[in-house]
N, C-alpha and C positions, 0 to 999 in steps of 0.2 A: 194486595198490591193495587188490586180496583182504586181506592183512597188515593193513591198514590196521583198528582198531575200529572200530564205527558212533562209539563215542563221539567219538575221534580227529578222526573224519570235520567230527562236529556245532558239537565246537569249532573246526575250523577253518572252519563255517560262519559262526558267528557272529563269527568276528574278520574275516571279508571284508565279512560283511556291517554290519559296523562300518566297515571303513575304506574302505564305499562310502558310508555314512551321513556321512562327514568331508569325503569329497569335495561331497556335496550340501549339505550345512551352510557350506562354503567359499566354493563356487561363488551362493549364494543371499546370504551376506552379505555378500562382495564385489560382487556386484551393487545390493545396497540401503545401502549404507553410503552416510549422507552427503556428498557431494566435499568441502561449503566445511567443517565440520566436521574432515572429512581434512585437507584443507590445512591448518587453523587448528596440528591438531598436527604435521604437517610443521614448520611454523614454529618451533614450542616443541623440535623438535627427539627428538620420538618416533620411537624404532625402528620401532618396528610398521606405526607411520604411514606410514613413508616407504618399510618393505619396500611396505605396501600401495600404494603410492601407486605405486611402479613397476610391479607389477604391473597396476593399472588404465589405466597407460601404452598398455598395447600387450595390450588385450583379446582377440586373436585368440591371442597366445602363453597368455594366463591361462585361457582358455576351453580351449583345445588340452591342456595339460597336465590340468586338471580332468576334461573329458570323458573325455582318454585313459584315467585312471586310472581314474575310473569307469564307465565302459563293459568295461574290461577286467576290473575286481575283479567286475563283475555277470556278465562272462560264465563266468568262474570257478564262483561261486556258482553257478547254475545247471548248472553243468555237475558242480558237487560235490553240489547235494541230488538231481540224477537217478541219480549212482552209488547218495547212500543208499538212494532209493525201490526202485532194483532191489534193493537189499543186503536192504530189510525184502521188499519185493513179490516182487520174481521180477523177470525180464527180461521186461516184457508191456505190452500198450499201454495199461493200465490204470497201470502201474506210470510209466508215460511221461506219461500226462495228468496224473496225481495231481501227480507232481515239478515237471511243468511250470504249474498253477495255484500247488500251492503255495509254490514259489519268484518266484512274481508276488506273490503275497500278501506273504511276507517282504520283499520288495525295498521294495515299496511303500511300508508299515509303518513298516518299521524303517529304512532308507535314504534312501527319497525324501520323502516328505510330514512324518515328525513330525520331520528334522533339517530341512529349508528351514521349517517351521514355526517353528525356535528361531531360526533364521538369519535369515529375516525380523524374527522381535522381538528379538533384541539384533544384530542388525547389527556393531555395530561394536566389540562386546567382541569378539563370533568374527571378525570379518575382521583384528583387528591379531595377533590369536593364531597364525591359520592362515596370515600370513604368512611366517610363521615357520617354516614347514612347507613353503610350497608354492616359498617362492623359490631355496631348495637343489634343490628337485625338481623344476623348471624344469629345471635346469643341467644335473639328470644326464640327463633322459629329451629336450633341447632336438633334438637329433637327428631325434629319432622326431617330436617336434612340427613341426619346421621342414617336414619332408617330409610329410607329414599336409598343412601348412599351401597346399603347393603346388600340390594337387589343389582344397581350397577356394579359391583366387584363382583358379585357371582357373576355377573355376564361379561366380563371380563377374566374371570379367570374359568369359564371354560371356553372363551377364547381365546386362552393361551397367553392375554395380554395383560402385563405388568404395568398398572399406571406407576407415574413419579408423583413420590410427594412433594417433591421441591424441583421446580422448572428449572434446570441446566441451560443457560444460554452464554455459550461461549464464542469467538472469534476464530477463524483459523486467517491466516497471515494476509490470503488475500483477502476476504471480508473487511480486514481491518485497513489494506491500501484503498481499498473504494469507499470507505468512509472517509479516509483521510481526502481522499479526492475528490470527493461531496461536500466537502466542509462548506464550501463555498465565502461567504462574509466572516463567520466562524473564527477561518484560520485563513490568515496571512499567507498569502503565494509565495512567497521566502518560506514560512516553516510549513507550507504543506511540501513541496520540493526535498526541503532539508527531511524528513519525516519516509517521505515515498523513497529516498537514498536511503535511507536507514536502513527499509525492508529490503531493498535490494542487495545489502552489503553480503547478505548469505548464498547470494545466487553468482555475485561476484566472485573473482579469484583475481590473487597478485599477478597472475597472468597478465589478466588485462589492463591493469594499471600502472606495469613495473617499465623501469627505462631499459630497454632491449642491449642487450651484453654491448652490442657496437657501440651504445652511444655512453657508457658508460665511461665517466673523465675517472683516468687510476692512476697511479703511480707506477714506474717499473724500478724498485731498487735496486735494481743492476742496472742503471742509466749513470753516467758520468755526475759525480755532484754538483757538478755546475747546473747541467740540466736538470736534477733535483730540487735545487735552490730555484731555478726559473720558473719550474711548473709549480714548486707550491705558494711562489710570490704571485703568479699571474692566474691560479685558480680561479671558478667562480665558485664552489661549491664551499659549506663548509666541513665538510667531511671529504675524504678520499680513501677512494683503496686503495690498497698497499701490495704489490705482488713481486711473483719474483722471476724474470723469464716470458715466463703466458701467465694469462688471467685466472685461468684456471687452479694457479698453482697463489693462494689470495695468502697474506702474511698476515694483514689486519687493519684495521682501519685509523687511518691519520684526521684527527683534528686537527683544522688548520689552525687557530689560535693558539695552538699548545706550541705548534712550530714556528709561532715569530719572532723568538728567539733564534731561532735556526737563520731566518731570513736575516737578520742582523747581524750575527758572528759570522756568518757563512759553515759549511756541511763540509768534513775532513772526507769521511766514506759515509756510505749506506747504514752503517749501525747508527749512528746519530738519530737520525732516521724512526730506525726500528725504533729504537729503544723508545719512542713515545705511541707505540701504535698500541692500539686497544685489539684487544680479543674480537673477531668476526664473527658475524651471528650468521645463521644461514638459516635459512626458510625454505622449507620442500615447493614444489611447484603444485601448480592447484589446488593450495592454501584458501579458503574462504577468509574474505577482506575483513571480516568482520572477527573470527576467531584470529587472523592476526593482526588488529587491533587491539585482544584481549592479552594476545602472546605479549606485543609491543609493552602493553602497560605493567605484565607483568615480571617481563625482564630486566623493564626501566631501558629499554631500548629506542632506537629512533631508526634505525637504519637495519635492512637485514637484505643478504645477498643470496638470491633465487638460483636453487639447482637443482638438476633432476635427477632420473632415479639412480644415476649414473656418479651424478656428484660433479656434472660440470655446471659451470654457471652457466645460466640464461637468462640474467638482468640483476637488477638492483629495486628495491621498493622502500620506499621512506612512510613516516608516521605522515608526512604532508603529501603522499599522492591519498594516503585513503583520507583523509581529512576532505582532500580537495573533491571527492567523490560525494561528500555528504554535502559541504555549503557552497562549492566552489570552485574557481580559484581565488587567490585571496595573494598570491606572489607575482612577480615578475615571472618569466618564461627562461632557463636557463638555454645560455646557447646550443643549437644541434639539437631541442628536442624536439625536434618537427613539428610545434604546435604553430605555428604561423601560415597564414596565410593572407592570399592578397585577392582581392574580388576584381571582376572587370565587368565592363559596362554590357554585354553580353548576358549576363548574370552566374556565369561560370566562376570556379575559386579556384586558383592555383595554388597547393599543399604541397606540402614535402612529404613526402611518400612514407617516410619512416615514424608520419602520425599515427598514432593509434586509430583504431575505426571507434573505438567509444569515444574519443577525444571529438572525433570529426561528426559523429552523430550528434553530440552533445550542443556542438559549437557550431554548426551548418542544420542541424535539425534534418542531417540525413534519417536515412535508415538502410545501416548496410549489417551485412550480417556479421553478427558476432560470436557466432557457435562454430571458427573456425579458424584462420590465422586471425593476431592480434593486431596487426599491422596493415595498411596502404600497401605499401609494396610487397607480403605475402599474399595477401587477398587475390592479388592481380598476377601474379606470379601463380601461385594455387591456382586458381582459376581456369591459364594459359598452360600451363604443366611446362614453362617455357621462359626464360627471359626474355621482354619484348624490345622492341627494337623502337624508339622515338618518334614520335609521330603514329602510333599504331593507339586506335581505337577500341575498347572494347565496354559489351555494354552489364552490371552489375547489377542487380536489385531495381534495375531499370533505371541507373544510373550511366549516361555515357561516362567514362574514364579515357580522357586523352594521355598517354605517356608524352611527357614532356621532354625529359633528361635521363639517362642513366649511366652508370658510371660502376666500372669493374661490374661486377658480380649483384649489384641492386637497381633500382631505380629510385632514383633522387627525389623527381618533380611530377607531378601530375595534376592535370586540370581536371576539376568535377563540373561537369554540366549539370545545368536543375532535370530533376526528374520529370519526363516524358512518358507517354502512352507507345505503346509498345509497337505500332503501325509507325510515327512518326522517327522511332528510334531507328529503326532497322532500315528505314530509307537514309537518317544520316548515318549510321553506319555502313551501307552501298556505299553512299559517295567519299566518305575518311577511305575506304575500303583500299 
């Protein structure tokens, strides 16, 4: 190697120390490359991909070749810039420390840190490229790997440890709402929204999205026909319950289209009536929105009436309250269902009480709790262990709640103030006090 020039020498450093720099840029962006990404162009039918995509098969072969090479080109290097240091130095222990720092520095540098640095940020331009590369070089040096490989599985299996041969990379539901909420330019704020309701629909129940027994518009077929014929002409709905006495006691459900005939001839008795009502569906309470979604589709249903273990009602839930949970609303507001409200210059919102707290979260960008009554006026009721009395102040999720109005046995009207820090709250509530 005397013969050899230092120059000779330096270029053949820097091409080692390049095609260890290949190895580490290979080896880093194979590792952080996408899977489902990978897959996506597997499918499309990418070279690169699918070279990559075998090699991520069987990580211990991908690793094995990788390492080999680069632990062998760096032992190389090292062993070629201590010939230069003696070639400039001398043969001396100075000449030995020198080579051997600064061939740590060069590796480092130039090999290891600023190539897994690019490998890291573009992932998967270099990993379809360097498949290209590595999976012929698999094949030639496979030998050498294989045998390599048999010393690591003994030391892994007397450590008790099972590698995979094929990397399992799966989602669980949250992983997959924080991607969706990552998408960032990706995915459209409409269907990232639409998408994150989706996941939510299993957490959801008809509970919370169903119209509360009171506000439900029904029929009482023991009402005078006159007043039959009134209420199903001046309906807003198109559907109606059908009952007989109390609500509890439900006959079945009236399409109002099927009855404008009726509105026309006019209604002798109540069987008239009956005779066009559909079979009532009923749905258990604490129903996940999403399995009855699946119920809805597959009873060919639209409408099903909420009761509990008891088998009284506690609301009503339609195919368009869970719809409106995933895109929207996308309807007018039927009258009495407490979704309205009015803002004042104050920044406070006056609601009707008998809003839902998801409604009001939704549409106010509160944050009140929902792991308890479904309602404004349970919330604050629960809360007080009390019906409160008008003009009485209390404070929520750090939300001041003024009662506005109440009437018989609920509360009508309530004012929400914006949310406040907890020193400022408690002084206006002193003064409401």
């Amino acid at each position: 190697m005397n013969d050899i020039s230092i120059q000779t020498l330096l270029i053949g450093l820097l091409i080692l120390l390049l095609v260890s720099g290949f190895f580490s840029i290979a080896e880093t962006s194979m590792m952080a490359v996408n899977r489902y990404r990978l897959r996506h162009l597997v499918s499309l039918g990418n070279r690169g991909a699918i070279l990559a995509s075998g090699l991520l098969d069987r990580t211990d072969r991908l690793l094995g070749v990788v390492l080999l090479g680069n632990n062998f080109v760096n032992s190389l290097s090292a062993g070629l810039f201590t010939v230069i240091m003696f070639r400039t130095l001398g043969e001396n222990e100075w000449a030995l420390w020198v080579g051997s720092a600064g061939v740590t520095f060069f590796i480092l540098v130039f090999s290891e840190i600023t190539p897994k640095i690019i490998g890291a940020t573009y992932p998967e331009r270099i990993a379809l490229a360097s498949a290209y590369v590595l999976t012929p070089l698999l094949r030639v040096v496979y030998p050498v790997v294989w045998f390599v490989n048999l010393f690591v599985q003994a030391i892994l299996w007397t450590l008790r440890l099972k590698a995979k041969q094929e990397a399992e990379h799966t989602l669980t539901p949250q992983e997959l709402r924080a991607l969706v909420l990552e998408g960032g330019h990706y995915i459209p704020q409409k269907h990232r929204s639409i998408l994150v309701n989706l996941f939510d629909l299993e957490q959801v129940t008809v509970d919370d999205v169903m119209t509360p027994r009171g506000q439900v518009e029904a029929l009482d077929l023991d009402a005078p026909p006159e007043q039959l014929l009134a209420e199903i002409a001046t309906c807003y709905h198109t559907r109606l319950v059908a009952y007989r006495g109390e609500l509890n006691n439900v006959v079945g459900i009236l399409h109002v289209r099927r009855a404008l005939s009726l509105v026309r001839q006019g209604i002798d008795d109540s069987a008239d009536v009956e005779a066009l009502l559909a079979q009532p569906y009923f749905v258990p309470a604490g129903t996940a929105l999403f399995t009855q979604l699946t119920h809805f589709q597959e009873q060919r249903e639209r409408i099903g009436l909420i009761v509990n273990e008891y088998g009284d009602l506690q609301g009503l839930v339609t195919l368009e309250d869970i719809l409106e949970e995933l895109v929207g609303e996308f309807t007018t507001t039927a009258p009495g269902r407490g979704d309205t409200f009015a803002r004042s210059e104050d920044g406070s919102v006056l609601v009707e009480a008998s809003a839902t707290l998801r409604s009001l979260n939704r549409k106010l960008g509160l944050k009140l709790p929902l792991d308890g009554p479904k309602t404004l006026n349970g919330l604050i009721v629960d809360y007080l262990r009390d019906l409160p009395e008008p003009g009485t102040t209390v404070k929520i999720a750090g939300y001041p709640l003024e009662v506005v109005q109440t009437q018989e046995r609920a509360i009508r009207s309530v004012r929400v103030y914006p949310q406040v820090d907890a020193a400022a709250a408690d002084i206006a509530l002193e003064r409401s006090g």
